[in-house]
N, CA, C and O of each residue as an XYZ file, in Angstrom:
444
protein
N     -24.956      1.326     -6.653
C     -23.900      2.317     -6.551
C     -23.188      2.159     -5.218
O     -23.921      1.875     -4.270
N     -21.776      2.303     -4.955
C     -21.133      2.264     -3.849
C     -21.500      3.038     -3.101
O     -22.399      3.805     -3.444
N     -20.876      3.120     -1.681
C     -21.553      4.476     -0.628
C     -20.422      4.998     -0.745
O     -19.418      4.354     -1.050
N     -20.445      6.307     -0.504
C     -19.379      7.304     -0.543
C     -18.394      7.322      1.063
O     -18.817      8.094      1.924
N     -17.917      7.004      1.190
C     -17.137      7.818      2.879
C     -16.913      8.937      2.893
O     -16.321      9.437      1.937
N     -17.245      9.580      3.804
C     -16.942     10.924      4.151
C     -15.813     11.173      5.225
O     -15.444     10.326      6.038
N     -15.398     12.245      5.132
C     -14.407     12.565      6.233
C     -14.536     14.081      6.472
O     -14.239     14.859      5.566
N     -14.957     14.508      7.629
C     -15.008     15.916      7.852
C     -16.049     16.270      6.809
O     -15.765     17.233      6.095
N     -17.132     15.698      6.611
C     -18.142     16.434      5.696
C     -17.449     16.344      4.052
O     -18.252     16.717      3.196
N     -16.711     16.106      3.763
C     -16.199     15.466      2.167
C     -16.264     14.738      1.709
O     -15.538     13.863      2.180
N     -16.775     14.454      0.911
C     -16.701     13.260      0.289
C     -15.461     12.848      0.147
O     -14.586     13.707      0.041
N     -15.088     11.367      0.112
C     -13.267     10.818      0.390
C     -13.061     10.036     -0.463
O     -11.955     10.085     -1.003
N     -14.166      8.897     -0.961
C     -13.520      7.805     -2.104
C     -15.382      6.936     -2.133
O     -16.296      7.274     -1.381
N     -15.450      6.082     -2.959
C     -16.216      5.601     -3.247
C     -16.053      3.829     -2.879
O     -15.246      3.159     -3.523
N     -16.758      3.316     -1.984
C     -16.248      1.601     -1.307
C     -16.577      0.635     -2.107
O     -17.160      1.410     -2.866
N     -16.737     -0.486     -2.668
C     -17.258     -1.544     -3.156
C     -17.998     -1.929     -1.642
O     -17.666     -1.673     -0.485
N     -19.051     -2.599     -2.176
C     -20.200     -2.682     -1.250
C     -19.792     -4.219     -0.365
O     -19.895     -4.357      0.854
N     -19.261     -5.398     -1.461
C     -18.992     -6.350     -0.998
C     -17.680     -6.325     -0.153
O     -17.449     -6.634      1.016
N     -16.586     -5.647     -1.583
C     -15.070     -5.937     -0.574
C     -14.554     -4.889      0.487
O     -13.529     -4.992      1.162
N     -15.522     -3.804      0.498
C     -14.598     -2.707      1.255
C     -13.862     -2.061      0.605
O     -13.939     -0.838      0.717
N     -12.892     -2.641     -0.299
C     -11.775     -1.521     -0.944
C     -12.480     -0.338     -1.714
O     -13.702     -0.226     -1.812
N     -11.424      0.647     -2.320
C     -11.874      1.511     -3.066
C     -12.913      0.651     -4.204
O     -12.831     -0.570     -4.337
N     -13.607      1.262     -4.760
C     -14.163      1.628     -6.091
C     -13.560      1.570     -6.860
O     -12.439      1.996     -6.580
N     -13.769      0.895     -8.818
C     -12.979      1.143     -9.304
C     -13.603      2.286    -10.280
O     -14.809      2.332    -10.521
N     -12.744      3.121    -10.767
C     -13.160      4.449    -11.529
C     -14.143      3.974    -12.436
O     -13.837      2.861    -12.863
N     -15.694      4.609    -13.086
C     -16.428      4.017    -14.338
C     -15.586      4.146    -15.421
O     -14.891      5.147    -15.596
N     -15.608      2.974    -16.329
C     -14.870      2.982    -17.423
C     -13.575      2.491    -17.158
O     -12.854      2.231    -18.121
N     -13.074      2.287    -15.766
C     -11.590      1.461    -16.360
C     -11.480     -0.052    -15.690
O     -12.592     -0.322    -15.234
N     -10.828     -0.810    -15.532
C     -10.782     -2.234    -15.241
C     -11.090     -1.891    -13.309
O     -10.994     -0.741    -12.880
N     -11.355     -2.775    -12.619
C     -11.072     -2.490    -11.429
C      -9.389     -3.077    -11.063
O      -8.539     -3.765    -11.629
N      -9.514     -2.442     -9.961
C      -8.023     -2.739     -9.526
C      -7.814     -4.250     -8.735
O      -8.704     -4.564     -7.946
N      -6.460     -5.357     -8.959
C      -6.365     -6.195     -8.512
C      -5.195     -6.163     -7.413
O      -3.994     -5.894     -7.397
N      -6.182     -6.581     -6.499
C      -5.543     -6.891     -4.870
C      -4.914     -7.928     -4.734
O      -5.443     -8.948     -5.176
N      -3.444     -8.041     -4.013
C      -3.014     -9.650     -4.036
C      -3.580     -9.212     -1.867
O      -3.444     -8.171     -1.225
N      -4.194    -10.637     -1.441
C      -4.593    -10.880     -0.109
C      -4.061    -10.047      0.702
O      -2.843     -9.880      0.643
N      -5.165     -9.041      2.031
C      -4.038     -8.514      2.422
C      -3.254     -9.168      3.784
O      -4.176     -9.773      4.331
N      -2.665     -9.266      4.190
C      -1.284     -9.280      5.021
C      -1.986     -9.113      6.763
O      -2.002     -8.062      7.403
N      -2.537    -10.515      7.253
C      -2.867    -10.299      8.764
C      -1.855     -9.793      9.497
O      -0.710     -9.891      9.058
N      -2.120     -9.131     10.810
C      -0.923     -8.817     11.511
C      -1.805     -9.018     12.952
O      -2.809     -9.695     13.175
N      -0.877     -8.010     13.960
C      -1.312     -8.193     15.162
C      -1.100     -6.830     15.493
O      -0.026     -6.285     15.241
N      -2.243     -6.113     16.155
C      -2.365     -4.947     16.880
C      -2.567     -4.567     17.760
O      -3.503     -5.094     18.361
N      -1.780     -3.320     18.479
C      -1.918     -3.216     19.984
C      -2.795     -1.708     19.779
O      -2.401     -0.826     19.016
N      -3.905     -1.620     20.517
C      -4.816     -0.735     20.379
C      -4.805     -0.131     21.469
O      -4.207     -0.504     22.478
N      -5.696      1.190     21.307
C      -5.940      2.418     22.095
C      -7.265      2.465     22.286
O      -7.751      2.908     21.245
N      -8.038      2.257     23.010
C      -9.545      2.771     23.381
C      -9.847      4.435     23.854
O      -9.548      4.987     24.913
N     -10.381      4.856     22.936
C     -10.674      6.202     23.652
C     -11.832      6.894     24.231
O     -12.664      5.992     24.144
N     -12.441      7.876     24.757
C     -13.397      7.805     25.499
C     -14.866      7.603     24.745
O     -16.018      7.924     25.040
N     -14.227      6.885     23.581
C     -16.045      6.556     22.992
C     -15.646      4.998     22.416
O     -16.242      4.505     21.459
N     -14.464      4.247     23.197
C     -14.446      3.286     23.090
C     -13.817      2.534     21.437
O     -13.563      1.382     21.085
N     -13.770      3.623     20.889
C     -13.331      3.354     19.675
C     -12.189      2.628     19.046
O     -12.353      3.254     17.999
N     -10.940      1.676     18.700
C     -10.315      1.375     19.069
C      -9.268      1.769     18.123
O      -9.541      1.748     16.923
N      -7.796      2.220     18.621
C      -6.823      3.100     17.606
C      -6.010      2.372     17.702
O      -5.964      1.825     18.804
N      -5.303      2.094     17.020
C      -3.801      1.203     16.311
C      -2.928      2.290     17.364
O      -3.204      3.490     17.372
N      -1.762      1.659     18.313
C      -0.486      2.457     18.799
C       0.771      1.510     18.390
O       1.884      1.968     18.647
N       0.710      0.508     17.909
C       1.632     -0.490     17.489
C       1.199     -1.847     16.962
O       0.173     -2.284     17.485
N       1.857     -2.714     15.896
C       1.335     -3.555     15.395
C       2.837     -3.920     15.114
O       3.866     -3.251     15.209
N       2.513     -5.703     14.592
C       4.029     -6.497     14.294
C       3.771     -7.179     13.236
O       2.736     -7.832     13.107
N       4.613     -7.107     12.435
C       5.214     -7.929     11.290
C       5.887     -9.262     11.427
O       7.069     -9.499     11.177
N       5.023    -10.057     11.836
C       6.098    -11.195     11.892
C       6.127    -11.111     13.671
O       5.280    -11.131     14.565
N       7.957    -10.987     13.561
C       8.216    -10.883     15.269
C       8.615     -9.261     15.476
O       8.936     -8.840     16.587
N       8.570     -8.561     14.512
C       8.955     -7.289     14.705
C       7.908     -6.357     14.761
O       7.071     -6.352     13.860
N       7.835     -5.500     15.777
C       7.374     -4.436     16.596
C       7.208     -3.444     15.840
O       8.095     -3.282     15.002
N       6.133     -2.516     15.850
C       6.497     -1.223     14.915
C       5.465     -0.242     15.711
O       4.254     -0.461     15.680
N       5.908      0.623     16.275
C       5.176      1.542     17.114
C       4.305      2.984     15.990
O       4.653      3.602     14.984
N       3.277      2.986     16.737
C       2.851      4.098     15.363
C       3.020      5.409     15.921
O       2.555      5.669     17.030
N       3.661      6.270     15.229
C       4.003      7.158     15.612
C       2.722      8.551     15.133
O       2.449      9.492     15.878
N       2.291      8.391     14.146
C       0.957      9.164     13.923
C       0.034      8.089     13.369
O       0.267      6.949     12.967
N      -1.285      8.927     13.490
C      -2.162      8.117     12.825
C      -2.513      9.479     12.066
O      -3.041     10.482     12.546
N      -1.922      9.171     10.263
C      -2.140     10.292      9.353
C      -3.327     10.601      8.648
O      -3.512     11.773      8.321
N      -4.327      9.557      8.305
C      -5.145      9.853      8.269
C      -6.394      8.572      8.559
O      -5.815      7.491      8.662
N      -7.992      8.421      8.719
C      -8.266      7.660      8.630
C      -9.817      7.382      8.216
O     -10.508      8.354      8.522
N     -10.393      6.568      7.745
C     -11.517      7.013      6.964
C     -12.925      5.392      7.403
O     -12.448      4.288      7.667
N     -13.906      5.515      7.396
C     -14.774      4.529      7.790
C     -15.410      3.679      6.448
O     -15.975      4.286      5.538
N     -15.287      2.581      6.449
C     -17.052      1.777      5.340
C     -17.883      1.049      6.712
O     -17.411      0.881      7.837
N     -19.130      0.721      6.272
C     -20.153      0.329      7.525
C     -19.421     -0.879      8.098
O     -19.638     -1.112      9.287
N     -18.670     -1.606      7.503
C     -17.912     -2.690      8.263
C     -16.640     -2.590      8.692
O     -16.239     -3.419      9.508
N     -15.969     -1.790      8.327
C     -14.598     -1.569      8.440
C     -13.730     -0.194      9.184
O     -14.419      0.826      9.151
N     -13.084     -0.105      9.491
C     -11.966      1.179      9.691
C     -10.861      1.152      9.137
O     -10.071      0.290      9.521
N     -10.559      1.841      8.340
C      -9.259      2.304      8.195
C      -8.481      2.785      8.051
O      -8.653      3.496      7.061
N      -6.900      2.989      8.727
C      -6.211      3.865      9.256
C      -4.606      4.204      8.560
O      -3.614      3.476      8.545
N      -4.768      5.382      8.094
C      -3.119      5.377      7.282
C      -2.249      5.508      8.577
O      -2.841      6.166      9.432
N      -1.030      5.075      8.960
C      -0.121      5.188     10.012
C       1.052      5.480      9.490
O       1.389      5.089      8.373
N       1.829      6.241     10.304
C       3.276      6.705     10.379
C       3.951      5.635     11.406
O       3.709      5.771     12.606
N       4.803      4.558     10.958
C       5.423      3.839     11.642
C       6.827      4.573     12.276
O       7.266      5.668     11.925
N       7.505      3.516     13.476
C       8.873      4.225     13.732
C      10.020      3.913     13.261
O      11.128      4.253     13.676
N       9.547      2.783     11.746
C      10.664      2.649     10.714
C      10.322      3.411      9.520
O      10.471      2.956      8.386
N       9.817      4.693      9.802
C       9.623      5.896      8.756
C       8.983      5.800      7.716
O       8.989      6.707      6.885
N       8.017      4.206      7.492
C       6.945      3.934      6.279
C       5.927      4.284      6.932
O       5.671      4.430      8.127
N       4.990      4.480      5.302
C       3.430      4.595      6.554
C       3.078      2.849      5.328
O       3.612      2.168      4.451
N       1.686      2.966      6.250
C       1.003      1.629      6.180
C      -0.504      1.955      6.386
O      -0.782      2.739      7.293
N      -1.394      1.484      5.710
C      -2.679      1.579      5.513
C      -3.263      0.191      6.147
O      -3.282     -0.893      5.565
N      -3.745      0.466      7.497
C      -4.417     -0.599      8.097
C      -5.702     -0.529      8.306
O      -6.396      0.356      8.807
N      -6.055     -2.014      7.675
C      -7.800     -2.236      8.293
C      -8.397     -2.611      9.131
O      -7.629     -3.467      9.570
N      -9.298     -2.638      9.784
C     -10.102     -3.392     11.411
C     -10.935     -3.715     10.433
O     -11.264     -2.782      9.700
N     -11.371     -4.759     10.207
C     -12.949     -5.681     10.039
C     -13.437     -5.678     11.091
O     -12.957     -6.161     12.117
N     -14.887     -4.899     10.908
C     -15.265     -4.768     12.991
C     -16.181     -6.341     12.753
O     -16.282     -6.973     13.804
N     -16.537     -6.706     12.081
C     -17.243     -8.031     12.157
C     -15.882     -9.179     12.769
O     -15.538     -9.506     13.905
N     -15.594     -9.386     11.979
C     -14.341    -10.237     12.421
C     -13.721    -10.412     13.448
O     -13.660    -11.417     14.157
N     -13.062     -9.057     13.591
C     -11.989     -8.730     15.258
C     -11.113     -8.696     14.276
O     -10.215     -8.323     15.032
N     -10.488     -8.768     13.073
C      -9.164     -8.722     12.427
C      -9.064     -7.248     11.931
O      -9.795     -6.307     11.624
N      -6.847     -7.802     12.094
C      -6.862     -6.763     11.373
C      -5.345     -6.904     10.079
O      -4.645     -7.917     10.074
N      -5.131     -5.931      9.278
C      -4.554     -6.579      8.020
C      -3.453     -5.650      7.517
O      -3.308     -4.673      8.252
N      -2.828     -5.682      6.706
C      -2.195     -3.631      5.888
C      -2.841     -4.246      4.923
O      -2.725     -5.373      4.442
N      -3.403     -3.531      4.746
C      -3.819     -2.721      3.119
C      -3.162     -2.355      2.025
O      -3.277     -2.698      0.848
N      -2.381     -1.532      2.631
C      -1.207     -1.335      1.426
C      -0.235     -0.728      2.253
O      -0.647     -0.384      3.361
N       1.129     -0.478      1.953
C       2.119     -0.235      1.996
C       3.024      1.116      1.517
O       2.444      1.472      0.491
N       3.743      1.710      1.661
C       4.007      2.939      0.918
C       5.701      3.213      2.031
O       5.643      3.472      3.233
N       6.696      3.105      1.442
C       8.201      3.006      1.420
C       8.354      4.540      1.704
O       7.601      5.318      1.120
N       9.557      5.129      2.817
C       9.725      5.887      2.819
C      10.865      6.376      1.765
O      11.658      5.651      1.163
N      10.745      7.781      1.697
C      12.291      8.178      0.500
C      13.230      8.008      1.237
O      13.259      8.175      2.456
N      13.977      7.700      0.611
C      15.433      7.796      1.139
C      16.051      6.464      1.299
O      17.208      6.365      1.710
């Protein structure tokens, strides 16, 4: 069985043990990932050393994070939904084994 993540004492989503991503629901297909998308991140250490996304680049372009909206743990990984300052958010991962980091997924602002 997957491990659950918690956030604030809630249960949050269910991990695949191997890939990290969500779980797929019992009973329906799992979901297919196309690779995700390395980038480069400029981090925040805070007083427990922890390390927070404040900007990351696409390519040659810059994108400052303007919140970090939400963010959730698996035993190998972190990851962090962000409010960029081109008004998308972006779901980024840290592989703490690795040192990398990737988006996850993507999500377009309205308008």
């Amino acid at each position: 069985m997957a491990p659950i993540v918690r956030r604030g004492g809630v249960p949050a989503l269910a991990l695949d043990q191997q890939t990290g991503w969500p779980a797929a629901k019992a009973g329906t297909r799992p979901a297919r990932y196309r690779r995700p998308m390395a980038i480069r991140v400029e981090c925040y250490a805070g007083y427990r050393g922890e390390q927070e996304p404040t900007a990351f680049w696409l390519g040659s372009r810059r994108l400052a994070v303007r919140a970090i909206v939400d963010r959730w743990f698996a035993p190998a990984q972190r990851w962090f939904r962000v409010d960029a300052d081109d008004g998308n958010l972006y779901v980024l991962r840290h592989d703490d084994q690795q040192g990398e980091w990737d988006v996850a997924a993507f999500t377009r602002s309205p308008g």
